[in-house]
Every structure is written in C-alpha cells, then in structure tokens.
N, CA, C and O atoms as a Maestro MAE file, in Angstrom:
{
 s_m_m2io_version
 :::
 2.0.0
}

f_m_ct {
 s_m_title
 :::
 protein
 m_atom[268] {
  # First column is atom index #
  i_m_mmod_type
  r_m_x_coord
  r_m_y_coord
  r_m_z_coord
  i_m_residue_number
  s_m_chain_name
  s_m_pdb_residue_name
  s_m_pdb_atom_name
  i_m_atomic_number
  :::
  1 25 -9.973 -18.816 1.939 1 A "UNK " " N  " 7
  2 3 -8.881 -18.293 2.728 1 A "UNK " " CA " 6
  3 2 -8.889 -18.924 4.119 1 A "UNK " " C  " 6
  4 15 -7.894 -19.309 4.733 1 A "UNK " " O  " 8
  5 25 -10.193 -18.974 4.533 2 A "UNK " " N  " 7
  6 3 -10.401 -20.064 5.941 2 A "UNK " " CA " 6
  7 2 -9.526 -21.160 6.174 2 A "UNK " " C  " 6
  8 15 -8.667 -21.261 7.050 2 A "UNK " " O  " 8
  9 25 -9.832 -21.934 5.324 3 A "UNK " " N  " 7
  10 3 -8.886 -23.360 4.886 3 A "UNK " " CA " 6
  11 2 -7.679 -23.337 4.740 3 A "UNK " " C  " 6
  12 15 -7.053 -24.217 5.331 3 A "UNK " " O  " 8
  13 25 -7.088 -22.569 4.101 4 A "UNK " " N  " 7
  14 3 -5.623 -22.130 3.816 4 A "UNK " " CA " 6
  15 2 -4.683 -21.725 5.373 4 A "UNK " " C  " 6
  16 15 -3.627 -22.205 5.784 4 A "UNK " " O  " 8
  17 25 -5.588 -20.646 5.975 5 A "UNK " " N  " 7
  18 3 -5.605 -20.623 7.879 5 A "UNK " " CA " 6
  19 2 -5.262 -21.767 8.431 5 A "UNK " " C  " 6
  20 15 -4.257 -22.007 9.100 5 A "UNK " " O  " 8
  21 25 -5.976 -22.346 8.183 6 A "UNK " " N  " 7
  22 3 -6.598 -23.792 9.428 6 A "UNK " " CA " 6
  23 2 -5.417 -24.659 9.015 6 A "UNK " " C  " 6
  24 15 -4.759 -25.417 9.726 6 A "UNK " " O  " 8
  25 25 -5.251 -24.322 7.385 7 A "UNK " " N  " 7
  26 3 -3.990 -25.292 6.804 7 A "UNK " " CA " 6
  27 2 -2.556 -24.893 7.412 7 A "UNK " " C  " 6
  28 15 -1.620 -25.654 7.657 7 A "UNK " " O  " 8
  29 25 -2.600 -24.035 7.522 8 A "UNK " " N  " 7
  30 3 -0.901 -23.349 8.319 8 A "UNK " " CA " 6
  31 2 -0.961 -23.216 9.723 8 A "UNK " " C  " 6
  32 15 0.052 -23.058 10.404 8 A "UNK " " O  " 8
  33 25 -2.232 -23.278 10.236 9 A "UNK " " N  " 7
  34 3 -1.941 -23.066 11.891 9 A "UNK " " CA " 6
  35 2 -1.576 -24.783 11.941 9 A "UNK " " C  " 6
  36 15 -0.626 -25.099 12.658 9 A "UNK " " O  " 8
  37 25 -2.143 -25.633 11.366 10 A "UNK " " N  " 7
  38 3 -2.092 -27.141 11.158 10 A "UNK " " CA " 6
  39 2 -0.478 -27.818 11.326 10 A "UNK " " C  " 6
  40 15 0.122 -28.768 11.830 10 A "UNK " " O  " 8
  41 25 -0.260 -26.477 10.442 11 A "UNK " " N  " 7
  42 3 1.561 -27.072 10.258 11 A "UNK " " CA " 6
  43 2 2.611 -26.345 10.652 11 A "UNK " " C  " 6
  44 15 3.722 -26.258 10.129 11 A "UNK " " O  " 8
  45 25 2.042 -25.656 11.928 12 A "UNK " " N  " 7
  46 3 2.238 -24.522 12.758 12 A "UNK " " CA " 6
  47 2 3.615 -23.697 12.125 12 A "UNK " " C  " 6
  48 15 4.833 -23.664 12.300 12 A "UNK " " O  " 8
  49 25 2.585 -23.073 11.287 13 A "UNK " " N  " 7
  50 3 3.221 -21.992 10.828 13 A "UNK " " CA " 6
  51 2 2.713 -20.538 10.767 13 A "UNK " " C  " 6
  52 15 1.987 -20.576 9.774 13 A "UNK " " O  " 8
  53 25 2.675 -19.461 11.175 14 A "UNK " " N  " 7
  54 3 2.071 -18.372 11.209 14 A "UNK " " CA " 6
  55 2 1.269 -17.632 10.331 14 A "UNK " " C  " 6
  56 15 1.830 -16.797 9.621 14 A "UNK " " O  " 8
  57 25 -0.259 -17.827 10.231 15 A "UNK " " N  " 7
  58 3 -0.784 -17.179 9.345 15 A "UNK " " CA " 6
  59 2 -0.993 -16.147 8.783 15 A "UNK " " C  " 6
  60 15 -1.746 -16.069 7.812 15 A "UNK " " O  " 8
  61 25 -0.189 -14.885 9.429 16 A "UNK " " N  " 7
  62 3 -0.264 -13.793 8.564 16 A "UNK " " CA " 6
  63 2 0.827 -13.975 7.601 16 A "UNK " " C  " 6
  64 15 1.172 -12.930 7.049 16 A "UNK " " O  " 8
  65 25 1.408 -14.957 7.286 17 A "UNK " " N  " 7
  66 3 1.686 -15.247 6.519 17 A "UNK " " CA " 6
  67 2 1.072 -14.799 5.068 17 A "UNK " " C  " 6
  68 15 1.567 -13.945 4.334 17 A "UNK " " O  " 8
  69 25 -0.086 -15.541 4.821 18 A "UNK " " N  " 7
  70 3 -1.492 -15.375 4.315 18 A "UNK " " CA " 6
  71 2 -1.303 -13.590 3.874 18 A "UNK " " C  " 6
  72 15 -1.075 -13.162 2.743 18 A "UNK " " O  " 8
  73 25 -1.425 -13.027 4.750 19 A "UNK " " N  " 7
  74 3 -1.909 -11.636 4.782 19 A "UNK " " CA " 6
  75 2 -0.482 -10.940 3.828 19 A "UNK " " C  " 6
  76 15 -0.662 -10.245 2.828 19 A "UNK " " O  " 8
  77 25 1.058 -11.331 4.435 20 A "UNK " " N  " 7
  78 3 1.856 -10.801 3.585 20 A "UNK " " CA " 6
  79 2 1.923 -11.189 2.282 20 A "UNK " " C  " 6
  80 15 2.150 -10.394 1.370 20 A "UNK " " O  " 8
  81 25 1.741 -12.354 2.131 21 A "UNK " " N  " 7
  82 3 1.384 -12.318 0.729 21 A "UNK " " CA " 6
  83 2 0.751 -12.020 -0.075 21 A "UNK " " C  " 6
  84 15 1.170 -12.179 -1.221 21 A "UNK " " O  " 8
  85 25 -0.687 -11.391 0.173 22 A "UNK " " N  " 7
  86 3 -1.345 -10.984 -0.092 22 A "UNK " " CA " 6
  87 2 -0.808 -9.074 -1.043 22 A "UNK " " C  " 6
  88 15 -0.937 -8.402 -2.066 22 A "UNK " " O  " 8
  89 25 -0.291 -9.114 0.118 23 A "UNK " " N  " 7
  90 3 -0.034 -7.466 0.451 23 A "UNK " " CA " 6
  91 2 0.853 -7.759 -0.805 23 A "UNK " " C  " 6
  92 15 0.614 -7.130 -1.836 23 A "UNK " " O  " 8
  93 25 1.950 -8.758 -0.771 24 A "UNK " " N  " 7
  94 3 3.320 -8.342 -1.671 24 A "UNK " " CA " 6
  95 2 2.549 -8.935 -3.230 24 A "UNK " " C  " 6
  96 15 2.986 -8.313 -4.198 24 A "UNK " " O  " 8
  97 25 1.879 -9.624 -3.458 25 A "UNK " " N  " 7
  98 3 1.189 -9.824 -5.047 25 A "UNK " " CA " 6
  99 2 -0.016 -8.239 -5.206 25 A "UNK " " C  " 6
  100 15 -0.565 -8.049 -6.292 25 A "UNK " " O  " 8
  101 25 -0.166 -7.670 -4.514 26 A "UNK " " N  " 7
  102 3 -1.210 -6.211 -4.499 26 A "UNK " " CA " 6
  103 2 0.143 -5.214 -5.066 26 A "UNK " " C  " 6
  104 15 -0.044 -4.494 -6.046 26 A "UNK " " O  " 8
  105 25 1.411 -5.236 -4.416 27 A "UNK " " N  " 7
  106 3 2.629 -4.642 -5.042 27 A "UNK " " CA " 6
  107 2 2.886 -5.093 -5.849 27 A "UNK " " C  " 6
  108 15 3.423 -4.449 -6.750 27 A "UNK " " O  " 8
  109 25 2.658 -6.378 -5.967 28 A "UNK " " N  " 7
  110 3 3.687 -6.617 -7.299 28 A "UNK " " CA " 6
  111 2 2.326 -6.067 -8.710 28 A "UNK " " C  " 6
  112 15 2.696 -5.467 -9.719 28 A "UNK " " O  " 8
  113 25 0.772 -6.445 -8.450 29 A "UNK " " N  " 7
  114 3 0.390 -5.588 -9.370 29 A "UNK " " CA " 6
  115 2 0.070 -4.329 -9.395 29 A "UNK " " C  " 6
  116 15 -0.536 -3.884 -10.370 29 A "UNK " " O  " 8
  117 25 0.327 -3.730 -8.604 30 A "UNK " " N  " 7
  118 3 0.348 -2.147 -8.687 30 A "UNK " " CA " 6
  119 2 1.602 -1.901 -9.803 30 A "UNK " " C  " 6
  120 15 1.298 -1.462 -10.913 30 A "UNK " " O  " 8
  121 25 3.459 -2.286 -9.380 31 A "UNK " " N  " 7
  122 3 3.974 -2.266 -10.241 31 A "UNK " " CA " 6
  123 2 4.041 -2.619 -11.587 31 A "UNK " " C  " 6
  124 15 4.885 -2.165 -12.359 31 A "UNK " " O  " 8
  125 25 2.973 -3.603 -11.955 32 A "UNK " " N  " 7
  126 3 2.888 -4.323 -13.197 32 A "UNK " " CA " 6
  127 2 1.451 -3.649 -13.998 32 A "UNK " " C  " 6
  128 15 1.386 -3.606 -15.227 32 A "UNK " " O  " 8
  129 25 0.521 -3.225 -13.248 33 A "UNK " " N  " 7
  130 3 -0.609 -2.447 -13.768 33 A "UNK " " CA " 6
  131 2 -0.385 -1.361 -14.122 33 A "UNK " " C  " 6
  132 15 -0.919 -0.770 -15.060 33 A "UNK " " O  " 8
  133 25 0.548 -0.927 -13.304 34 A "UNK " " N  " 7
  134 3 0.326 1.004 -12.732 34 A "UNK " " CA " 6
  135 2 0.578 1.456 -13.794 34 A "UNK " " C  " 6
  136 15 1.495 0.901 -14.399 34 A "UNK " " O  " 8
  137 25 -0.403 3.125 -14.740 35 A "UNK " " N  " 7
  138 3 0.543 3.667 -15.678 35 A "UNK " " CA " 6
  139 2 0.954 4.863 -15.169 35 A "UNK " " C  " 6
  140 15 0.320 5.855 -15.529 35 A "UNK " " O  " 8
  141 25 2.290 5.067 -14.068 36 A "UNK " " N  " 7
  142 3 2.837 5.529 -14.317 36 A "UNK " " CA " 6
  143 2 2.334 6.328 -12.652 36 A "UNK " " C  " 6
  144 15 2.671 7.489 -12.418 36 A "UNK " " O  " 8
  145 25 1.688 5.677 -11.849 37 A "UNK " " N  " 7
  146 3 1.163 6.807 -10.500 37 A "UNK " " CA " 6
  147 2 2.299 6.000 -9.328 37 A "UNK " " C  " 6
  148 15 3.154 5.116 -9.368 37 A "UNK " " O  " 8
  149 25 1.792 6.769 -8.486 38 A "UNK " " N  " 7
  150 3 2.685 6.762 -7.616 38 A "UNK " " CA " 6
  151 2 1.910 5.817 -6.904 38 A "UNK " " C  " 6
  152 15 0.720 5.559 -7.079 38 A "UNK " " O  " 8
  153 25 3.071 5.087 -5.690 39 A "UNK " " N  " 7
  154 3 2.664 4.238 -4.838 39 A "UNK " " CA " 6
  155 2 3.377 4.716 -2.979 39 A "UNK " " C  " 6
  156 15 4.515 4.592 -2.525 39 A "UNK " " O  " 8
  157 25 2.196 5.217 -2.392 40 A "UNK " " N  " 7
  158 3 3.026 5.245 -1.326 40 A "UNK " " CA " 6
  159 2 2.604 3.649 0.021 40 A "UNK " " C  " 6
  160 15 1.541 3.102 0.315 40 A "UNK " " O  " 8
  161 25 3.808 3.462 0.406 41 A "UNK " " N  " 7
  162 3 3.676 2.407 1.179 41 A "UNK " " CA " 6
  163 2 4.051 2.318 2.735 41 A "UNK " " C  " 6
  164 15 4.460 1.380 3.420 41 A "UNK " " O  " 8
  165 25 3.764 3.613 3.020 42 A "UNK " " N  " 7
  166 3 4.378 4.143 4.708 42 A "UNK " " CA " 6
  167 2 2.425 3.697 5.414 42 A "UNK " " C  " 6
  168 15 1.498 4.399 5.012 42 A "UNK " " O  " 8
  169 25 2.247 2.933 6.061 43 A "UNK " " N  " 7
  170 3 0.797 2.703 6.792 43 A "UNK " " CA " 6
  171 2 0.753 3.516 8.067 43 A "UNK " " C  " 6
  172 15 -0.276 3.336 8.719 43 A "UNK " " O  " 8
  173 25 1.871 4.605 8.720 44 A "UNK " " N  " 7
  174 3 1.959 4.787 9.826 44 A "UNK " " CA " 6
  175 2 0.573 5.971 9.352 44 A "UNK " " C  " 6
  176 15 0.049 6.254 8.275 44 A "UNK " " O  " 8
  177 25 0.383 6.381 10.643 45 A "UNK " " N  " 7
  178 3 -0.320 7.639 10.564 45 A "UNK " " CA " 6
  179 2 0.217 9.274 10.233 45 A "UNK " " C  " 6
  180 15 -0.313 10.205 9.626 45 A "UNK " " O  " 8
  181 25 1.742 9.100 11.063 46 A "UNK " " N  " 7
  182 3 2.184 10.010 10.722 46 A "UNK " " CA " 6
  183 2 3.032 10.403 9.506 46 A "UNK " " C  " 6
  184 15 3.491 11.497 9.176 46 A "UNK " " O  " 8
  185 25 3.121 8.930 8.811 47 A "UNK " " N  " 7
  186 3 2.851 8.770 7.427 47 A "UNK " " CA " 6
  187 2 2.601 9.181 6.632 47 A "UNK " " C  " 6
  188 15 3.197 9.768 5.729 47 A "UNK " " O  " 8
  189 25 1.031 8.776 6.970 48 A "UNK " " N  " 7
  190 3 0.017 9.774 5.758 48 A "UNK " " CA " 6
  191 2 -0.442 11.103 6.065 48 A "UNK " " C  " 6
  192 15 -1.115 11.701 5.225 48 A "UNK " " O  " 8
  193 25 -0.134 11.681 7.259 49 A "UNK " " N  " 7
  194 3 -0.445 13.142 7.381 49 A "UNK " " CA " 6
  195 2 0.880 13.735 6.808 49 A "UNK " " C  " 6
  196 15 0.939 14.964 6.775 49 A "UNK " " O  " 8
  197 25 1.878 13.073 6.384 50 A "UNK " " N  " 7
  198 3 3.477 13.709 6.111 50 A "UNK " " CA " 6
  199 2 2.772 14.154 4.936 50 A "UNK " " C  " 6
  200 15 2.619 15.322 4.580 50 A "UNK " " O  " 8
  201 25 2.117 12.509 4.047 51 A "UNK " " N  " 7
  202 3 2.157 12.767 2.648 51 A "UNK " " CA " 6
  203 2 1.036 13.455 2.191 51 A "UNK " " C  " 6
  204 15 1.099 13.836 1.023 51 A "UNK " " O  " 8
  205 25 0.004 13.714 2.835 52 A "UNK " " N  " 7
  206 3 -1.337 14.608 2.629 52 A "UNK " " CA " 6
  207 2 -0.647 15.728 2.409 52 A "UNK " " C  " 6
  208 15 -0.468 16.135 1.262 52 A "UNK " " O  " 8
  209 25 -0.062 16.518 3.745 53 A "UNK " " N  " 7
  210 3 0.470 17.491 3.790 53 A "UNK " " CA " 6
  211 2 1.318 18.145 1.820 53 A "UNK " " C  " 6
  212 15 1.073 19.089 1.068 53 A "UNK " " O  " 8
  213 25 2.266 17.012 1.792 54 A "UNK " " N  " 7
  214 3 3.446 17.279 0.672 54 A "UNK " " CA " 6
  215 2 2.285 17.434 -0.815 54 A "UNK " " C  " 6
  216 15 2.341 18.249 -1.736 54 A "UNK " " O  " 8
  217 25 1.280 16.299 -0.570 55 A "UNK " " N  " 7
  218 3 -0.079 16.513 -1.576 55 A "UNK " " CA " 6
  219 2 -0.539 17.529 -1.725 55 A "UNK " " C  " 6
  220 15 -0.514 18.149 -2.789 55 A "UNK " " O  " 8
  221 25 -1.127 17.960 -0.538 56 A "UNK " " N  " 7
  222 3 -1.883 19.397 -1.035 56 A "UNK " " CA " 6
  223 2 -0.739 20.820 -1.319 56 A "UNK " " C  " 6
  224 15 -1.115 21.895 -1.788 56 A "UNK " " O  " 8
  225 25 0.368 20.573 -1.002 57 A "UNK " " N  " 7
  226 3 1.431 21.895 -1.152 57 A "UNK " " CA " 6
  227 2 1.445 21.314 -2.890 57 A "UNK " " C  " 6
  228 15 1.014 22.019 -3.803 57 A "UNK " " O  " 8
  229 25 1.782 20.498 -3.014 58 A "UNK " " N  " 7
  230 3 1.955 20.082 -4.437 58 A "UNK " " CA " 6
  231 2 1.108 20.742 -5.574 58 A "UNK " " C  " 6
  232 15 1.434 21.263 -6.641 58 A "UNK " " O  " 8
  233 25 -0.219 20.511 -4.898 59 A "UNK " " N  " 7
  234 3 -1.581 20.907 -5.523 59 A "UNK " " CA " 6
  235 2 -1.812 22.156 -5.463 59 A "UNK " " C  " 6
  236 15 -2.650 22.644 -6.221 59 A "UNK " " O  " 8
  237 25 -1.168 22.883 -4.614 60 A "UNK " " N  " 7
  238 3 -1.406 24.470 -4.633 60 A "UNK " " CA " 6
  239 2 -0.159 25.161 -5.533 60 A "UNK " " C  " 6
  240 15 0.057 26.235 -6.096 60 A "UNK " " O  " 8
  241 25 0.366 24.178 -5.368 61 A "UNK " " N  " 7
  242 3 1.761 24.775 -6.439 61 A "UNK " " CA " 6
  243 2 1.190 24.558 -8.058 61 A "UNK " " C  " 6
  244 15 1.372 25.342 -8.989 61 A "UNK " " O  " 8
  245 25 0.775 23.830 -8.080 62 A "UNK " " N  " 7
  246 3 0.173 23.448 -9.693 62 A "UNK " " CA " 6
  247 2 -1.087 24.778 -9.997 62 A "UNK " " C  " 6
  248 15 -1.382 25.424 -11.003 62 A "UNK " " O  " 8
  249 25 -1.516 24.770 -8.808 63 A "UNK " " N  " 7
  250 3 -3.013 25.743 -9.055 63 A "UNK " " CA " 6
  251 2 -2.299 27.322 -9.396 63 A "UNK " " C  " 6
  252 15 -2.645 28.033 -10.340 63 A "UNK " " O  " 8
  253 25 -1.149 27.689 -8.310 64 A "UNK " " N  " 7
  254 3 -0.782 28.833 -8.448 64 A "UNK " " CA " 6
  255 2 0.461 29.196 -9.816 64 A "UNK " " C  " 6
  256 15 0.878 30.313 -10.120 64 A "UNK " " O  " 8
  257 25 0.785 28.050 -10.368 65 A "UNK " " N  " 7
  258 3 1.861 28.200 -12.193 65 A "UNK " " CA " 6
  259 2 0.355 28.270 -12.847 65 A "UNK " " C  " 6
  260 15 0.346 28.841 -13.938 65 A "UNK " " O  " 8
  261 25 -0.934 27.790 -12.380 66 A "UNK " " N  " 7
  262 3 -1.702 28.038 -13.460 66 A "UNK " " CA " 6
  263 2 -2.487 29.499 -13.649 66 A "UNK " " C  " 6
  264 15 -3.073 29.981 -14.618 66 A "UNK " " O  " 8
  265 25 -2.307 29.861 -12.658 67 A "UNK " " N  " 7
  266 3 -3.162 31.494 -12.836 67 A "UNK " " CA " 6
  267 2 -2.239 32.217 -13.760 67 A "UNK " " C  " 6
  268 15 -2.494 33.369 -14.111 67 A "UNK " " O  " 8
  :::
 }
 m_bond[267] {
  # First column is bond index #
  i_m_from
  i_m_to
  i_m_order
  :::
  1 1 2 1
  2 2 3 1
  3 3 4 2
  4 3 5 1
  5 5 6 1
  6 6 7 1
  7 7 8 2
  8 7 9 1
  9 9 10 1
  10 10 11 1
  11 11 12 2
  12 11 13 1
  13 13 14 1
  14 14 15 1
  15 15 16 2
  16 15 17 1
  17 17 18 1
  18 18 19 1
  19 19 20 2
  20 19 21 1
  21 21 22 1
  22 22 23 1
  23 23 24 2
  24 23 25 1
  25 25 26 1
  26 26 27 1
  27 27 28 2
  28 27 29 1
  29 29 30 1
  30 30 31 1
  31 31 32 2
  32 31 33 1
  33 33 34 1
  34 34 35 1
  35 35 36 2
  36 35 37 1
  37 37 38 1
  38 38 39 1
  39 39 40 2
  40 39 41 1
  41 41 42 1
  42 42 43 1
  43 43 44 2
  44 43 45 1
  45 45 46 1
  46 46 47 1
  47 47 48 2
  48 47 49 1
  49 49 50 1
  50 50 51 1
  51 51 52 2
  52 51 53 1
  53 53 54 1
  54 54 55 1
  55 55 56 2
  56 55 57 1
  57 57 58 1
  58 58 59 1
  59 59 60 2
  60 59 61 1
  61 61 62 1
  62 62 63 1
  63 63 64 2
  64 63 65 1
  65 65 66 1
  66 66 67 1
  67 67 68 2
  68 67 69 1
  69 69 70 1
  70 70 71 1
  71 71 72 2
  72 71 73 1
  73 73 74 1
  74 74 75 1
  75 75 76 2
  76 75 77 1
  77 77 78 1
  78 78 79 1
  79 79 80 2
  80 79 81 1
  81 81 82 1
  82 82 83 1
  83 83 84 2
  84 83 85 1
  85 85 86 1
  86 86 87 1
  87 87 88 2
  88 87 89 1
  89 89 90 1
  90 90 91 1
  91 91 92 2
  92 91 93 1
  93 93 94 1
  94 94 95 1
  95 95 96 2
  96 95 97 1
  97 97 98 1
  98 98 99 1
  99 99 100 2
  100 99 101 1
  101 101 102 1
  102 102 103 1
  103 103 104 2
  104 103 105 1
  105 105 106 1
  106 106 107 1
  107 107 108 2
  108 107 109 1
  109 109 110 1
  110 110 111 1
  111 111 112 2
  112 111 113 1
  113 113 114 1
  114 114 115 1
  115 115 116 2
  116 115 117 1
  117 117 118 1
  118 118 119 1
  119 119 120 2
  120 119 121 1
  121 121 122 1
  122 122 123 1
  123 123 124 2
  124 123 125 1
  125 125 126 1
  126 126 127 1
  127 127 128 2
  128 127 129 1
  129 129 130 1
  130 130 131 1
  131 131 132 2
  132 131 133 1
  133 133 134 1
  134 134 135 1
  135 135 136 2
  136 135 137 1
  137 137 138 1
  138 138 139 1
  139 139 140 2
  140 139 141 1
  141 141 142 1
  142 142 143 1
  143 143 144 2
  144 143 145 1
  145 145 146 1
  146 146 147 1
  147 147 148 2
  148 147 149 1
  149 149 150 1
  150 150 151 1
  151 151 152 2
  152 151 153 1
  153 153 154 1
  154 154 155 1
  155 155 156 2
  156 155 157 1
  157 157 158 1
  158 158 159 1
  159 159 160 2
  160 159 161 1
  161 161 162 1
  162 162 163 1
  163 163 164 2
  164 163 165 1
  165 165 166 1
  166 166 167 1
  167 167 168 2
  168 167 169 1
  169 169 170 1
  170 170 171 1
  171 171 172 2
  172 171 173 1
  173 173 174 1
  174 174 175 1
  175 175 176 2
  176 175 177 1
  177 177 178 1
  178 178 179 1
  179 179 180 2
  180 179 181 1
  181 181 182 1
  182 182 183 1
  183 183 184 2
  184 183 185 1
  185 185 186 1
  186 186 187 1
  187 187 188 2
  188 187 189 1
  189 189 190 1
  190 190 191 1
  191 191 192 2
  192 191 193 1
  193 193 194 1
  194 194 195 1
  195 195 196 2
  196 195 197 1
  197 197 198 1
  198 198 199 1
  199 199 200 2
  200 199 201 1
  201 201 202 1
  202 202 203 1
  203 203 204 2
  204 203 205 1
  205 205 206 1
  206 206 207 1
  207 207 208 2
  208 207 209 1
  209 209 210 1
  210 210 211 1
  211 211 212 2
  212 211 213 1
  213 213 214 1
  214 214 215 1
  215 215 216 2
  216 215 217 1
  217 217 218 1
  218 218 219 1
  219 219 220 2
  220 219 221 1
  221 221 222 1
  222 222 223 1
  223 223 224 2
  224 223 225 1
  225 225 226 1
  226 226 227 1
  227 227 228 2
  228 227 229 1
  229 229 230 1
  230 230 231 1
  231 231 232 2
  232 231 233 1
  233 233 234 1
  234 234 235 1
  235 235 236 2
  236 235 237 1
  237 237 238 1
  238 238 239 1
  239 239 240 2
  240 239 241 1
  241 241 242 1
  242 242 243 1
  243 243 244 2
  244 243 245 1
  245 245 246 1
  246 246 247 1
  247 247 248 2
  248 247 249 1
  249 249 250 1
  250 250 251 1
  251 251 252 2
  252 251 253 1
  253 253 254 1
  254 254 255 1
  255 255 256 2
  256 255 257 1
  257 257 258 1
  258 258 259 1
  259 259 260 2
  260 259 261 1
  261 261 262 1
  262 262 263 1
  263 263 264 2
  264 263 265 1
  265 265 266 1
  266 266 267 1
  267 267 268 2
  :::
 }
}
C-alpha cells in the first residue's frame, strides 16, 4: 500500500484516494457477502449514539413480545 502512496503522490494525485477505495470494495462486499444484516454507514458520533439508542429500544421490544 506504501508504493501505491508514493505512486499517486508521484502523479500528484490525492491519496486517500487509496483509502476510498478501499472503503467502497468493503461495501461492495458487505452487499455481496451479507446474508441478509444490516449495514449502517453514518461514522458521525452522533450517529452511532442515534443508532445504539434505536438498537437497544429494538432489543427491549423483542425481550418484552417474548415474556
């Protein structure tokens, strides 16, 4: 991955480049692996305290149809 760096700053082009691609072939096999789970893709913080939050209500809703 070093080389590949050194290769695009070379031909001055921006290397996180590198990094988005990365990210978008990790999506593309999540969609192509996945059976059937969810994917959330919000990185903010307030993000993932939204979706923790909606998680555990979820999870107490499942616990309480099961009693």
């Amino acid at each position: 991955m070093a080389g590949a760096a050194k290769e695009m700053s070379e031909a001055n082009l921006d290397s996180s480049l590198i990094l988005f691609s990365m990210w978008t072939e990790a999506v593309k096999n999540f969609a192509q692996e996945g059976k059937g789970n969810v994917i959330f893709l919000d990185g903010s913080v307030e993000g993932m305290q939204k979706t923790m939050k909606d998680m555990m209500a979820i999870n107490q809703l499942n616990q309480n149809t099961k009693k």
